[in-house]
C-alpha positions in Angstrom: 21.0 -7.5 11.8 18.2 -8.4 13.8 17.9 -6.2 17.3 17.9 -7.3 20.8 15.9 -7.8 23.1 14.7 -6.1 26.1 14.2 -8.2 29.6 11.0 -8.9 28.6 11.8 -10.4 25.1 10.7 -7.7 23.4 12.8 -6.6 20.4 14.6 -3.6 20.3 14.8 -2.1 16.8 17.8 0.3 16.3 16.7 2.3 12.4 19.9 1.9 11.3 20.6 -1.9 11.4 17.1 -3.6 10.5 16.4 -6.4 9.1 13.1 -6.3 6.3 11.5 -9.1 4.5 9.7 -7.4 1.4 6.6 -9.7 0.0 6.3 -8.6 -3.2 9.1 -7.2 -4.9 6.9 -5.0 -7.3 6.5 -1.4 -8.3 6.3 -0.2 -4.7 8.2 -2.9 -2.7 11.4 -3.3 -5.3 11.7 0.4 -4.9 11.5 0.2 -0.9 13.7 -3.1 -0.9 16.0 -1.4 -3.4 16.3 2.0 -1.1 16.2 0.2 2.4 19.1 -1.6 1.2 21.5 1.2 -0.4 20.5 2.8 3.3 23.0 -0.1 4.7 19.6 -2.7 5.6 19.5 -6.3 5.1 16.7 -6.8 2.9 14.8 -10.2 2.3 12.6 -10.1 -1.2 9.5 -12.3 -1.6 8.8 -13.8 -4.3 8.3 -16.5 -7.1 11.1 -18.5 -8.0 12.4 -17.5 -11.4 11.9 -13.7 -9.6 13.8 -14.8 -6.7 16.7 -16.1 -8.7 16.7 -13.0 -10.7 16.7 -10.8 -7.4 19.6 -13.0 -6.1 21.8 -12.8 -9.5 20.9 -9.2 -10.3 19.7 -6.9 -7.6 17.1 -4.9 -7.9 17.4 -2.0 -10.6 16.1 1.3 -10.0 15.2 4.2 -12.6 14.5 7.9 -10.9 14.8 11.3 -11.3 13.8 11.9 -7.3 16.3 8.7 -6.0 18.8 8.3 -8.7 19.5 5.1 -11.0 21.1 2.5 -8.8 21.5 -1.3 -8.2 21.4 -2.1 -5.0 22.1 -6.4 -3.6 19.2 -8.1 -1.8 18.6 -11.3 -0.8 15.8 -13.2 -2.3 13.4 -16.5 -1.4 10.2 -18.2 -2.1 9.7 -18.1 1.8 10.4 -16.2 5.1 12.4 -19.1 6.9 13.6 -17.1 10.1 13.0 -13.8 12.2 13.0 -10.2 10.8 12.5 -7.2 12.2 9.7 -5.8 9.8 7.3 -7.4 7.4 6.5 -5.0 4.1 3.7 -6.3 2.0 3.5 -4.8 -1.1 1.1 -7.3 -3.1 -2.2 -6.2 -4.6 -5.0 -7.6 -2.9 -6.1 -9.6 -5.7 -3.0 -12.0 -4.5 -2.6 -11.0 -0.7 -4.4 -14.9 0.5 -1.9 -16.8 -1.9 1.5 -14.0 -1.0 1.0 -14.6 2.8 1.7 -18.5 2.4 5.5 -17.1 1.5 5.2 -16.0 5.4 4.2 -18.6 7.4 3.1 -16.8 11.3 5.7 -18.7 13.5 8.9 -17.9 11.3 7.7 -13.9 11.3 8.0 -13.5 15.2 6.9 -11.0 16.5 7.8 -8.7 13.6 6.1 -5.4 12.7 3.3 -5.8 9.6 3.6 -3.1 7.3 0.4 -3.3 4.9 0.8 -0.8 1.8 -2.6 -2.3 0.6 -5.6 -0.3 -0.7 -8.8 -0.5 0.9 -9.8 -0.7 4.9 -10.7 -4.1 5.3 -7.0 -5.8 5.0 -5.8 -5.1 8.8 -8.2 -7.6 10.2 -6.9 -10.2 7.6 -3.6 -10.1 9.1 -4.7 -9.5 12.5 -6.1 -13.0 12.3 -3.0 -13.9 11.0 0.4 -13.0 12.8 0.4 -11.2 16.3 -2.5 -7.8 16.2 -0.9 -5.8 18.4 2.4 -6.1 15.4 0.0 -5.1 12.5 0.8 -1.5 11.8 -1.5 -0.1 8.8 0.6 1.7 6.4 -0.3 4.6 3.1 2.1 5.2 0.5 1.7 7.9 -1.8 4.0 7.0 -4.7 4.0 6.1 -8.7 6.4 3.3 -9.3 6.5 0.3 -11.7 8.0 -2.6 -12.2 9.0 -3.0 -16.4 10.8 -6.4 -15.8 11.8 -8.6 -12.7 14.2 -6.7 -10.8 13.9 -3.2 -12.8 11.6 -0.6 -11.4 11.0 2.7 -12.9 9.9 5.4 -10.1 8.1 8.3 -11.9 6.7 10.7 -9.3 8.8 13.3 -8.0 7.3 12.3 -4.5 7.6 8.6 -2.5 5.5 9.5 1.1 4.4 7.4 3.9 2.4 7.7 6.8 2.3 5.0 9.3 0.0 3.9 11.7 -1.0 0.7 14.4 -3.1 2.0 17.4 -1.4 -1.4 19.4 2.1 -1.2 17.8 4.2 -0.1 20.5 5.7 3.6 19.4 9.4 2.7 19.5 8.6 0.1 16.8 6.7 2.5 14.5 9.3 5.6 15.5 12.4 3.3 14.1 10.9 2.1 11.1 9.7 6.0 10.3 13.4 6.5 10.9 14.6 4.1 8.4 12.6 4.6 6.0 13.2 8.7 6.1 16.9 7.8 6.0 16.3 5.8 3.3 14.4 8.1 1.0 10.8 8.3 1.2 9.6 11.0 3.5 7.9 9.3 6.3 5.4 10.0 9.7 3.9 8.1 12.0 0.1 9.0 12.8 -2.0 8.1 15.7 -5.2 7.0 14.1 -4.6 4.4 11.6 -8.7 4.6 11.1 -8.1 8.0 10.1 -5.1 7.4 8.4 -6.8 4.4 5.7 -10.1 6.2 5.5 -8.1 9.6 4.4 -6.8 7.4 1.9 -10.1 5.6 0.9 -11.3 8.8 0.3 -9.6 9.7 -2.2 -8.6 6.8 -4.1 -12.2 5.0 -4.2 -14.0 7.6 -6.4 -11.0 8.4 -8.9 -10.0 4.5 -9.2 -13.6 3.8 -9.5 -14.6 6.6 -12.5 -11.4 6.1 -14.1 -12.1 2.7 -14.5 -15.3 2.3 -15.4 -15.2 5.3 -18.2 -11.6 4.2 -19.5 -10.4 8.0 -19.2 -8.0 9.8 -16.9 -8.5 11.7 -14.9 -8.6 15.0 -16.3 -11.3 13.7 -18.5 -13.0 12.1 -15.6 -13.3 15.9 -13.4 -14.8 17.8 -16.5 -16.8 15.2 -18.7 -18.6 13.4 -15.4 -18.2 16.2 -12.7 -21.9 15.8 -11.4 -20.5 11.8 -10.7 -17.4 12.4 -9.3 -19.0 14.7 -6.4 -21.8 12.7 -5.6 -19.1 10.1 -5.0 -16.9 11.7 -3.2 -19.9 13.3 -1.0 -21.0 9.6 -1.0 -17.2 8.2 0.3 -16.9 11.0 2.9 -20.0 10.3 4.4 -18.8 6.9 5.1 -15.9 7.8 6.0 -17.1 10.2 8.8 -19.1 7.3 10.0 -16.4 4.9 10.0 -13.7 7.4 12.4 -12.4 9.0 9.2 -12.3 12.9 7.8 -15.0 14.3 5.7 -13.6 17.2 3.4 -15.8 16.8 0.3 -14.5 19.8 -1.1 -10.8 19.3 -0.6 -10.5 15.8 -2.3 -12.1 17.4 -5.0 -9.7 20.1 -5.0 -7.1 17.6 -5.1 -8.7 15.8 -8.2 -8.4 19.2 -10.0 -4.7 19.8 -9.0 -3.5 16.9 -10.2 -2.6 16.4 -14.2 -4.8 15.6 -16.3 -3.3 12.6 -17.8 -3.1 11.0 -14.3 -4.6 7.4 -14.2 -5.7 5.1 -11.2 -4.1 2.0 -10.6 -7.1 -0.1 -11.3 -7.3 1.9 -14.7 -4.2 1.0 -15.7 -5.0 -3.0 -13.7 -7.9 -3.0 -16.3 -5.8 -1.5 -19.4 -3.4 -4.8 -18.8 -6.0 -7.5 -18.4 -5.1 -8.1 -14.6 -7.5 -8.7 -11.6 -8.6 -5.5 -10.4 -9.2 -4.1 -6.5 -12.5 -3.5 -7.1 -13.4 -5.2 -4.2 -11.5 -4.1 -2.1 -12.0 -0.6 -2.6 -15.9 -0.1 -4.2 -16.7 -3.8 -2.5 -15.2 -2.4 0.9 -17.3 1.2 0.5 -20.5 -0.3 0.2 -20.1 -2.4 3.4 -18.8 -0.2 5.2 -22.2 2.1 4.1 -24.5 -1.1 4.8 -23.1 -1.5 8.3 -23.6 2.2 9.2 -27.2 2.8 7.4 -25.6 5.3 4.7 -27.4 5.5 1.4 -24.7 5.4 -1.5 -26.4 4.9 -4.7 -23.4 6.3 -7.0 -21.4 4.1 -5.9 -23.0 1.1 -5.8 -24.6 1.8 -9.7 -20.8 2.0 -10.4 -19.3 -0.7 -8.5 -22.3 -2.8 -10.2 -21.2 -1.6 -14.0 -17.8 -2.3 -13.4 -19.2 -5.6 -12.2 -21.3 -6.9 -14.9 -18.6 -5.3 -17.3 -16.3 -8.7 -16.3 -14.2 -6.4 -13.2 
């Protein structure tokens, strides 16, 4: 159900009656779709055809020990084709230039944007895009895959999200927090999306980076190339203190040695199945972000380059 309006035109969104569009009915998005749905949402999956059709038929299929195994109905196209309340995207940005052609600007509205993209550089994308001041900047801490269109197997006992948009009016962001909370995933909403993507950064750029480029996990990673992983994350905090965001060298490194051993990145596991990788995004991203503020980060850059010339 798509809210009304205020006397301004402005939409109203009430938590328990939105209406989502969900590009990219993946790992993390067919576990959102799935949950926003079973919460009593209309949800609107993104996709391919034969994945659309499948969505349609089927419903999306979820496997978890945190949420329970469920089907829950969605709706499914190749193209956003009228107003919604709330945009997820949940597409890798290796495909996020070819996935926002599913959502052409004047059929979105004046939706809100929720990005679960890595990286810091993808907000201005969609600024440029659809309306800026509807572009709210979203983490998700969460291990979820998809095994088959439609079925998604959620393996972390946690599914967090913090959201953000400095020009997103709070009403907007407060609802959607709502929703989602109700619908499973423990969420927030945080003043400082700057903060909020470089706290991310921060952490993922030196484990997806050393996890990749050695082919270990990262319990491997922390003892066999210690010396490394500091001087990258010293490296990544630096810029992130430059850039608005926290600098805690020694707690993302005390969050490396809490985790299990056998944990792998993303773009590990990206690389382990032949598929593009974010290594633009994330090591591309760090190293401009350095350039623009002056910040020497050789570490990085020697590894972003191996990764590189490696075929990444």
């Amino acid at each position: 159900m798509i809210a009304p309006t205020d006397k301004r035109g402005t939409r109203i969104m009430a938590y328990d009656e939105l209406t989502v569009a969900v590009l990219g009915p993946g790992g993390t998005g067919g576990l959102l779709a799935a949950l926003l749905s079973r919460s009593g949402h209309r949800v609107i999956c993104l996709a391919g055809e034969s994945t659309a059709e499948t969505l349609r038929k089927d419903g999306i299929q979820i496997r978890s020990a945190k949420f329970g195994d469920f089907t829950a109905p969605v709706e499914a196209d190749t193209e956003l084709r009228e107003p919604v309340d709330a945009l997820v995207i949940a597409v890798k940005h290796t495909s996020l230039a070819a996935a926002l052609d599913r959502v052409p600007p004047a059929a979105l509205g004046d939706a809100v944007v929720v990005p679960l993209l890595n990286g810091v550089e993808h907000p201005a994308t969609l600024r440029a895009r659809y309306r800026p001041d509807r572009v709210a900047p979203t983490v998700i801490r969460v291990e979820s895959t998809r095994v088959a269109p439609g079925v998604i197997e959620h393996g972390s006992p946690f599914a967090e999200i913090d959201l953000a948009g400095d020009d997103v009016p709070r009403d907007r962001l407060d609802a959607l927090a709502q929703a989602f909370t109700a619908a499973g995933p423990t969420t927030r909403v945080l003043a400082d999306e700057t903060a909020s993507l470089w706290a991310k950064m921060s952490f993922l750029a030196p484990f997806a980076l050393l996890t990749t480029r050695y082919g270990l996990p990262l319990g491997d990673v922390r003892t066999r190339h210690r010396e490394e992983l500091t001087a990258l994350v010293e490296e990544t905090a630096a810029v992130s203190s430059a850039s608005g965001g926290p600098a805690d060298p020694a707690q993302a490194l005390a969050r490396y040695d809490a985790f299990p051993a056998a944990t792998k990145s993303s773009m590990q596991r990206d690389a382990e199945a032949g598929r593009p990788l974010e290594l633009d995004a994330i090591g591309g991203a760090l190293l401009r972000a350095a350039e623009r503020h002056g910040i020497e980060v050789p570490v990085t850059a020697r590894v972003v380059r191996e990764l590189r010339d490696a075929g990444h």
